[in-house]
N, C-alpha and C positions, 0 to 999 in steps of 0.2 A: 504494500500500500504506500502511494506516494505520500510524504510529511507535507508536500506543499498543497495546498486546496485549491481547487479549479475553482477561477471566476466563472467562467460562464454558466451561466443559469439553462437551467430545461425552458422547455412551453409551458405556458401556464397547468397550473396544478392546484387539485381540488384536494382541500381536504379529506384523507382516507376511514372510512369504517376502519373500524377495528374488527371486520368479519371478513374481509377481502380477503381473499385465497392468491399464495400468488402463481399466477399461470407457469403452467410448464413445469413449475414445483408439486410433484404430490405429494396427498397427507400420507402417504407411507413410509414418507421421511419423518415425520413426528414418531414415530411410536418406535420402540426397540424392537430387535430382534426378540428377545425374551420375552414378547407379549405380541409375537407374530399370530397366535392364537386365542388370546387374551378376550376378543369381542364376541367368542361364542363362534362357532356355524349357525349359518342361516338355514333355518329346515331339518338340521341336524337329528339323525335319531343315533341309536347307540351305534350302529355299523359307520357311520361317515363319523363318528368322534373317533372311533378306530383307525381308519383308513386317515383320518388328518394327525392322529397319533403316530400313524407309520411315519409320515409323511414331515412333523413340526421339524427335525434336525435337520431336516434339507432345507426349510425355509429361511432360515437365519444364518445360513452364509453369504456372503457376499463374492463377486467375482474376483481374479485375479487378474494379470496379464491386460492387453489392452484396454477389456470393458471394465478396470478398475479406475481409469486415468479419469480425469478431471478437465474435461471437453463440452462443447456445443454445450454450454448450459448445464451439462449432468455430471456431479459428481459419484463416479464408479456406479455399478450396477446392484441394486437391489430386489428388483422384479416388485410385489405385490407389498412387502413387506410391510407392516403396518394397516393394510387393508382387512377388509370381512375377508373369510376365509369362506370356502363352497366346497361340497364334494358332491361331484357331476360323473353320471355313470350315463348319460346318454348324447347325442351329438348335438340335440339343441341346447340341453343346457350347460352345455363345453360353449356355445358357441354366444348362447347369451351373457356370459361372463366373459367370454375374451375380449370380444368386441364393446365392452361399457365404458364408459369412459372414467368411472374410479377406479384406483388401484384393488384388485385381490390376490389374493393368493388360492389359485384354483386347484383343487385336490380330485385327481383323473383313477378312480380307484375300479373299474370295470375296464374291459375290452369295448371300445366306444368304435360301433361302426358307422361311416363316415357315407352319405348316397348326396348326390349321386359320388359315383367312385370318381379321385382326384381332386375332388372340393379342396380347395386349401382356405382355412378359418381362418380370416383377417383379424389377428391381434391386434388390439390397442394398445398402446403404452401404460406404464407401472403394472405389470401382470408378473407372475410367478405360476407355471402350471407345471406339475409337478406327479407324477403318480406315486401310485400309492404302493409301496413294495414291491413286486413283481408284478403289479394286479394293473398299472396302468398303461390302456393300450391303444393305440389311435391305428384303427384299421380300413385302408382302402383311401385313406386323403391326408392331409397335412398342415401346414402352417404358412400364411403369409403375412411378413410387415415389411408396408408398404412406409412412403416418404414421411419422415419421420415423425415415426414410432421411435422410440426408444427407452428402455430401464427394462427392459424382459428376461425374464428367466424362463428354459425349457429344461426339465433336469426328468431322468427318472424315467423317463418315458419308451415305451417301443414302440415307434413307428413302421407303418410294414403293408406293402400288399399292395400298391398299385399297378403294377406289373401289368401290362396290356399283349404280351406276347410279342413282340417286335424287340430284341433285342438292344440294337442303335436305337429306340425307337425317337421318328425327330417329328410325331403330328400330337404327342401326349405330355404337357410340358407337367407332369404331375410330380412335384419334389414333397421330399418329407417334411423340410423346410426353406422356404427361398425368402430372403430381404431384399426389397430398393430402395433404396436412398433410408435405409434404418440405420442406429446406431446406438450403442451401448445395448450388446444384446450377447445374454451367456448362457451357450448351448452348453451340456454337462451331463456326465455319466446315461445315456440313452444308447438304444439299440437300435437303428437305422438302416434298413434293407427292404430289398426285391420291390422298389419304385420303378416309374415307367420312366422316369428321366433321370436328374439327380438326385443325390441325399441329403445333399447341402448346398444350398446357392445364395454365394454374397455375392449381390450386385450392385451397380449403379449408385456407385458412392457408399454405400453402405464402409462405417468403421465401425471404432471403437468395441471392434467381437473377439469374444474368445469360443475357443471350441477345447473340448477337454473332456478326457474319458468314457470317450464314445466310443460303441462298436459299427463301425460301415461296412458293411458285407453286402454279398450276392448281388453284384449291380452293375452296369456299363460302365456308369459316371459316378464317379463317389463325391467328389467335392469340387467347386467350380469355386472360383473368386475372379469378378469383372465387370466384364459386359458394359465399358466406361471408358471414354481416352482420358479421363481427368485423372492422376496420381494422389490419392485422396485417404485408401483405403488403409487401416493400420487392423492389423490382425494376430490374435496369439493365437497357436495352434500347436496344444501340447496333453500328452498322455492318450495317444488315440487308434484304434486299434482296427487299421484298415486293411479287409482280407478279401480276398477272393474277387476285386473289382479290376475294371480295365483301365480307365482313364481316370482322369481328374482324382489324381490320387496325393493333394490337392492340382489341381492346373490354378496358378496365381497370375493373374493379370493385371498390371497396372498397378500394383498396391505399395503405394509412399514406403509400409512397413511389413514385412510380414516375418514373423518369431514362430519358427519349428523348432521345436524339439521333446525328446522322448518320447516318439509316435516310433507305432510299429507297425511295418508294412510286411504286407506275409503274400507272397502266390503261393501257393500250393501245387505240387507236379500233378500231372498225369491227372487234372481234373478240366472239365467244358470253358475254365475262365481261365482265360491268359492276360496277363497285365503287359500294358503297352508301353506304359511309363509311370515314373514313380513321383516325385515332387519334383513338379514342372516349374519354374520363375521363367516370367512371359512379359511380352512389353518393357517397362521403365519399372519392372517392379525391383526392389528391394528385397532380400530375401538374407534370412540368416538362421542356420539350417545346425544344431546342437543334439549331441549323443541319441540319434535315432536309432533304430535298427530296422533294416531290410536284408527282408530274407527270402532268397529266390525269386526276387522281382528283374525283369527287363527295364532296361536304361532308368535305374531307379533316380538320378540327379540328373535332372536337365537345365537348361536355359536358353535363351533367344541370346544372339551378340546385343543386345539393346539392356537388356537386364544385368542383373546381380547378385552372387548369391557364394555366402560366406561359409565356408562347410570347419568343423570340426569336433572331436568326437565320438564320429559314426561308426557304428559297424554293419557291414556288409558283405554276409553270408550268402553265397548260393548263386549272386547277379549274376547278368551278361549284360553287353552295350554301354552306352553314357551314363559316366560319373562325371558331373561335371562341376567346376565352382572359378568365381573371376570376380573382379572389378570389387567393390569397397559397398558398404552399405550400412550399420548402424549400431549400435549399443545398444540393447533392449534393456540394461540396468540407468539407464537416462532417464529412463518412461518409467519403470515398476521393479520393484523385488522378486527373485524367483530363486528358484533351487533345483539345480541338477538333481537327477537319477543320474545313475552310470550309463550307460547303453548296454552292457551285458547286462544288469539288471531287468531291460524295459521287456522282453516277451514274457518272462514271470508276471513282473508288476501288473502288466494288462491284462494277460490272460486271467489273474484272479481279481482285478481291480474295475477294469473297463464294462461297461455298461449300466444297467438299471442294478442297484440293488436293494436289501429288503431293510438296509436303515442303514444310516450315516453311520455307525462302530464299523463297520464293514463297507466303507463308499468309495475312499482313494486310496489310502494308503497300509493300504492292508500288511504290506512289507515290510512297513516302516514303523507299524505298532507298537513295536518295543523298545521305542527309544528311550531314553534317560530322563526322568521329570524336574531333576535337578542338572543344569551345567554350571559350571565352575569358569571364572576366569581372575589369570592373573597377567601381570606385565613381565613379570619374572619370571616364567614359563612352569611355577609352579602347580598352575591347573591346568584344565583340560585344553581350555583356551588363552591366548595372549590378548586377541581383542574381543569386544563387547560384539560386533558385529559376526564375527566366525561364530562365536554360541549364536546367536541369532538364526543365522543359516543352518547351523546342526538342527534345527528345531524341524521336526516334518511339518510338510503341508498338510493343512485342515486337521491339524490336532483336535484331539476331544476333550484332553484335559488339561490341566495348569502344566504350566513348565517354567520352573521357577531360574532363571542363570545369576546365577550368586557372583558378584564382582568383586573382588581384595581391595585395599587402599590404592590410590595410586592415581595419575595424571592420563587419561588418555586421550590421545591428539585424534578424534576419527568422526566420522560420521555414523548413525545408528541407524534403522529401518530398519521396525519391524511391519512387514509387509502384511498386506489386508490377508492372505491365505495362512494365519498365522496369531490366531486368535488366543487367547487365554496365559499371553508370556508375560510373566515379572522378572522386570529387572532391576536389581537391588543391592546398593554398597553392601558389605559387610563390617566395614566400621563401626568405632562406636561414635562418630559424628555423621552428618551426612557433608560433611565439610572432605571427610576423609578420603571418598570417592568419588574422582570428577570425569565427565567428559566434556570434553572443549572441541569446539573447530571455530573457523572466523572465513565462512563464506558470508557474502552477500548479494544482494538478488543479484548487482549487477558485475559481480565475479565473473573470468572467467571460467568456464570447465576447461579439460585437457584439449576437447573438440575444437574449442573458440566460442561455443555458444556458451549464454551466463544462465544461471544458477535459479533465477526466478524468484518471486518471496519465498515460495510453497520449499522450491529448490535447497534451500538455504538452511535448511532446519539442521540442525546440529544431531537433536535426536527426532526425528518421526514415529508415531505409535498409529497404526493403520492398519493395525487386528482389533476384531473385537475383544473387549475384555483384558486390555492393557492393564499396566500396573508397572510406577517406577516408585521406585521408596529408599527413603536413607541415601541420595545421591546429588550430588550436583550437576545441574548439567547449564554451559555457559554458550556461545556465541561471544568470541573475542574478535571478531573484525573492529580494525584499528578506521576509525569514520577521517580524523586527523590527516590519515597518511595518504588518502585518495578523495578528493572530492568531488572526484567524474562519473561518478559511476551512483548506482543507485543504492542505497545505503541500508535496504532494511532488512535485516539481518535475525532469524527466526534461531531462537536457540530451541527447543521443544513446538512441535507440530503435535497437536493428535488429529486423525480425521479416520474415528470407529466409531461404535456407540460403545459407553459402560467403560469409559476411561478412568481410571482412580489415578491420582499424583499424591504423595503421601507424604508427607516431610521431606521434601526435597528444598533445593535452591535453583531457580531458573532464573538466568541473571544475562543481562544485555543492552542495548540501547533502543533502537526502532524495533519493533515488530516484534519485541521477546517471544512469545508468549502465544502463539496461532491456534485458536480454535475452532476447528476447518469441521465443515460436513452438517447441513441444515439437519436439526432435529438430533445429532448426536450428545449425547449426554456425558459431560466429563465432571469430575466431582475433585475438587483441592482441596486438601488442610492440612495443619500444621504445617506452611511450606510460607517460602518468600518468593516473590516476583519483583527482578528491579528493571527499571530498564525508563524511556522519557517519553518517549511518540508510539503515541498506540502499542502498547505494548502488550497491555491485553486485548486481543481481536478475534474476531472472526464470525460465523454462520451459527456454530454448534450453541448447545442449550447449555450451559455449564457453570457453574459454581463453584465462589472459590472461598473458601469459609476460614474461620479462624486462623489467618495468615495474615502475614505483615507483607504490603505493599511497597514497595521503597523506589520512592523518586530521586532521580539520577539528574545531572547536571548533561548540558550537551558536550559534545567533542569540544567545545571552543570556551565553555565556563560559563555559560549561559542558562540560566533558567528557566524553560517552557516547553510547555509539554502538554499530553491527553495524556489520563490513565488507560482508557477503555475505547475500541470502538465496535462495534458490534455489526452483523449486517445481516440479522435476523427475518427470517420467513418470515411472512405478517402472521402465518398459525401458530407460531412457535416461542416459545421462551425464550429468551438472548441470556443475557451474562447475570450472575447474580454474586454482588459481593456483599458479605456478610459475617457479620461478628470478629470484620479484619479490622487493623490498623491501616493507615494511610500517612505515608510522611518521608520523611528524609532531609538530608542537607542541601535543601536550592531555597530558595528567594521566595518569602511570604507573598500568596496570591498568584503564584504565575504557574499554578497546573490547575487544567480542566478536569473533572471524574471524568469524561467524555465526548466523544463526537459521534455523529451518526455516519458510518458508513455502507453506501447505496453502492455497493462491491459491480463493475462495470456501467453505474449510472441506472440500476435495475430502479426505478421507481416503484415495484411494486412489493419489495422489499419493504419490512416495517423494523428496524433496528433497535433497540432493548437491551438496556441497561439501566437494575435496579441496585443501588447502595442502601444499605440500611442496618444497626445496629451497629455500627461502626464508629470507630475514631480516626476522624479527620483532622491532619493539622494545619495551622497556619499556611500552610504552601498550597492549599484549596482554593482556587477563585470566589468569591461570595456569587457570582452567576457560573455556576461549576457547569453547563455544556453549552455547546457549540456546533455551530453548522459544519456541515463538510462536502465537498461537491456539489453546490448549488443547493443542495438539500435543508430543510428547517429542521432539526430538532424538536421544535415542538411540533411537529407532523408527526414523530415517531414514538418509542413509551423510554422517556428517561423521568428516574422518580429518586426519593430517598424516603427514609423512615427511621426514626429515631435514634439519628445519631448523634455524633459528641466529639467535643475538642473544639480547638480555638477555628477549624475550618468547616465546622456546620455552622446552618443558617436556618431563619425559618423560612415558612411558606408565601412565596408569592410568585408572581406572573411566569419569571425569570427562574424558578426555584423550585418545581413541586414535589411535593409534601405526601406521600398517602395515606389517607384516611386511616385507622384502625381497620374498619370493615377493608379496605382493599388490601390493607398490608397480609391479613390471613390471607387473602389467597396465593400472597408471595412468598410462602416458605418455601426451605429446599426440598421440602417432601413435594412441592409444586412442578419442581422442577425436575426431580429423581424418577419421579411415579413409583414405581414396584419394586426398583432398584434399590437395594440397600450395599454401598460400598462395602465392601469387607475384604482386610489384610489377604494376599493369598502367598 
């Protein structure tokens, strides 16, 4: 976020309700994962609480790989999550839920046959449709999202059966699922075969998808990406188990990005299907191609001279024809967190991992089960690990339970990410201060990377927590960018990012100057206390619902000895709770009067954003402006909800115009159980 505030003003602007929904945001970003079920089934008898029983562990993950990124508006994929939940055993009412226009989370627990044959059900955006154990089946048609759709989840599911008898067949465009111009969309653990055209078709602009632990079999065309001259298309494609198909095993056309790896390709001898080619990069696509295995496939690595495509770690059992790889294409740790398999590993891992199963204990990483719930690290190499981020990575994906990595005393210089597929990790000095364990780094947004490109606000985070169910405690963690030594470049400088839901920060130190402090992800719920926050210019920010409770705030001087500053800026959904600080102190060493509590920030000029920040119970000192908020980007603050309530010290004030005050009666409805819901923090 820039420090300096744009002059220009918007078009004229009405006064907002306080019931405005903001467009393109859904309410299934308010609600947690943990209360993905919460609202009951609609219709519900004892068999469909069953079947959404099978079904709730699937619902409360979020994507990895591209559809996690933070694009067109959407940040990462959640599908229905927060919506009614349904469980549909016939094809109208699959199709009267897909197509509605609020989020659900739709529960497919029958073999749902689909007439006439090849219908494909136009999904709407914010949807999660999901089967129920083995039990969900879409037979005889499939799925289509059309120009943008996008936050969809298809998990679980087997699709199957449009097969028209023409083998090339090119008059039956019937796929199991095909996208245009969609985005943010995450296909996942499903059974995908004997359609009359493709399995999978990303088209026509379609990004931000991932595909992942599916099985594609019995079919001409298994997977197409195209159909587009524009280079648009970013895609992850990893853990996926394509056998017995001929072509488009993916064929990738045009795609800005495309990230393989740990897919396994299998022809089998001496059967009706022969494979023609293996992963194709076609046109200007991009392609980077990590520890797959192929085994007895024809020309398994192709490309066009126009394309690109980075091969290493592969193994490749059985081939004949082109292995091919050239020319330069991209860093997929730039975008997102991920973690190798081996490539000897991946025909195990698939063969018991890959497709629909009958619950999330048994959904990815079935191989990986037994990891360690405890990592260790030191810098002395007397644990398991030297840096914070190697424990990070030992952790598998889609964990189910805590995995606690126990850090020694000590200084480390690195950047942390824990990534969205990576849920339930603490990470925690073992000191007896939290002074005693620190992680530092000193990028800032407008750093540059190794590449040349900078670093971004989001970029810049020293430590990010982007699983659900984070947890850092007992540790310091800073952002040391020197503002002083560079003053060309953009200066804000993120020591801790979260953007999960059910983030706890526990006695920590989070310490820096612009932007400390990032609470990224509308409706995500993060909860502080006993901790400090220093830092001058927006320091506490962001989208998320979060609370920072019985913690000392401390106001920071600028680079140049200068006094001025915002504690807070918030750039909350209008459905949603913004920042809530409480029962903290507020103070430090700068110049009586010259910090705001806050500004209102309309994060890209979104007007329909309603921003939120409440103080209350709190000690304010002297260093508080007596009109404590402020406009920001053309934007009023009093358009948006900034309040206080009963606080104290030489930097409260009372109620007037410039100042408000909440009632008694409103302040009840501002407690942190307001803002928690069902959530009770607890040490893990």
């Amino acid at each position: 976020m820039s420090d300096t505030r744009s002059t220009a003003r918007p078009g004229p602007r009405h006064r907002r309700r306080r019931t405005v929904l903001v467009a393109g945001a859904p309410l299934a970003v308010v609600a947690a994962a943990a209360l993905a079920y919460g609202g009951g089934l609609l219709g519900a008898d004892s068999g469909d609480r069953a079947s959404a029983a099978d079904a709730t562990d699937w619902t409360t993950d979020v994507a990895d790989g591209f559809a996690s990124v933070n694009s067109h508006g959407q940040n990462g994929t959640y599908g229905g999550r927060g919506g009614k939940t349904v469980t549909v055993r016939t094809a109208a009412d699959l199709e009267k839920y897909a197509t509605a226009a609020e989020p659900y989370v739709i529960v497919v627990a029958a073999a749902v046959n689909i007439d006439p044959v090849g219908k494909e059900i136009k999904v709407a955006s914010d949807k999660t449709i999901v089967g129920s154990g083995a039990s969900g089946q879409i037979v005889g048609g499939g799925f289509f999202l059309g120009t943008g759709v996008h936050n969809v989840i298809i998990r679980n599911l087997t699709i199957r059966d449009t097969y028209q008898g023409t083998w090339n067949d090119k008059d039956h465009d019937f796929d199991a699922i095909q996208m245009d111009g969609a985005h943010h969309v995450w296909i996942d653990h499903n059974d995908l075969r004997h359609m009359a055209d493709g399995l999978i078709d990303v088209r026509k602009d379609s990004t931000d998808v991932t595909v992942s632990w599916n099985k594609l079999s019995n079919d001409n065309k298994a997977f197409g990406i195209g159909w587009t001259e524009n280079v648009v298309t970013d895609i992850t494609i990893h853990h996926n188990w394509i056998r017995e198909t001929e072509q488009r095993n993916p064929s990738t056309d045009n795609a800005a990005h495309a990230h393989l790896y740990n897919n396994y390709l299998q022809d089998d001898p001496n059967t009706a299907i022969t494979s023609s080619y293996g992963n194709y990069s076609r046109g200007k696509t991009k392609m980077v191609l990590e520890n797959s295995y192929f085994q007895g496939m024809n020309n398994p690595v192709t490309m066009d001279t126009t394309a690109s495509i980075v091969q290493r770690g592969s193994i490749f059992s059985g081939t004949t024809g082109k292995n091919q790889s050239g020319g330069t294409a991209f860093d997929p740790k730039s975008f997102y967190a991920y973690t190798l398999d081996k490539a000897a590993d991946v025909p195990a891992l698939l063969k018991s991992g890959a497709g629909p199963r009958s619950s999330i204990g048994t959904s990815t990483t079935t191989a990986k089960a037994a990891a360690a719930t405890t990592l260790t690290v030191a810098k002395d190499g007397s644990a398991q690990y030297r840096t914070v981020q190697a424990a990070v990575d030992a952790v598998p994906a889609n964990n189910t339970a805590r995995v606690d990595i126990k850090v020694a005393p000590g200084t480390y210089r690195e950047t942390v990410t824990v990534p969205s597929n990576k849920p339930h990790v603490t990470i925690a000095g073992t000191g007896s201060s939290r002074k005693d364990t620190v992680i530092v780094e000193g990028h800032a947004a407008g750093s540059k990377k190794p590449d040349g490109s900078t670093y971004g606000t989001a970029g810049s985070a020293t430590v990010a927590l982007l699983g659900a169910d984070s947890q850092l405690r007992n540790l310091s963690v800073s952002n040391d960018f020197d503002e002083s030594a560079d003053q060309t470049i953009s200066a804000q400088a993120v020591a801790v990012r979260t953007g999960a839901d059910k983030v706890f920060l526990d006695s920590v130190i989070v310490s820096g100057d612009q932007d400390t402090l990032l609470l990224d992800g509308a409706g995500n719920r993060v909860y502080m206390t006993n901790s400090y926050v220093v830092g001058n210019v927006d320091f506490i920010f962001g989208g998320a619902t979060a609370v920072v409770d019985k913690s000392v705030i401390s106001l920071k001087k600028r680079w140049n000895g200068t006094s001025a500053g915002y504690v807070t800026a918030p750039s909350t959904a209008a459905a949603n709770k913004g920042l809530l600080i409480n029962r903290s102190t507020i103070g430090g060493d700068v110049t009586v009067g010259s910090f705001y509590l806050g500004r209102n920030w309309h994060a890209g000029g979104n007007a329909a954003l309603d921003p939120q920040t409440t103080v209350r119970n709190s000690t304010l000192s002297a260093a508080i402006k007596s009109t404590p908020w402020s406009d920001m980007g053309g934007f009023s603050w009093k358009d948006d909800r900034f309040a206080e309530y009963a606080n104290s010290g030489a930097g409260a004030g009372t109620a007037s115009a410039d100042r408000p005050i909440l009632t008694d009666a409103q302040a009840a409805g501002q407690e942190v159980a307001d803002w928690l819901g069902s959530w009770t923090p607890t040490a893990g």
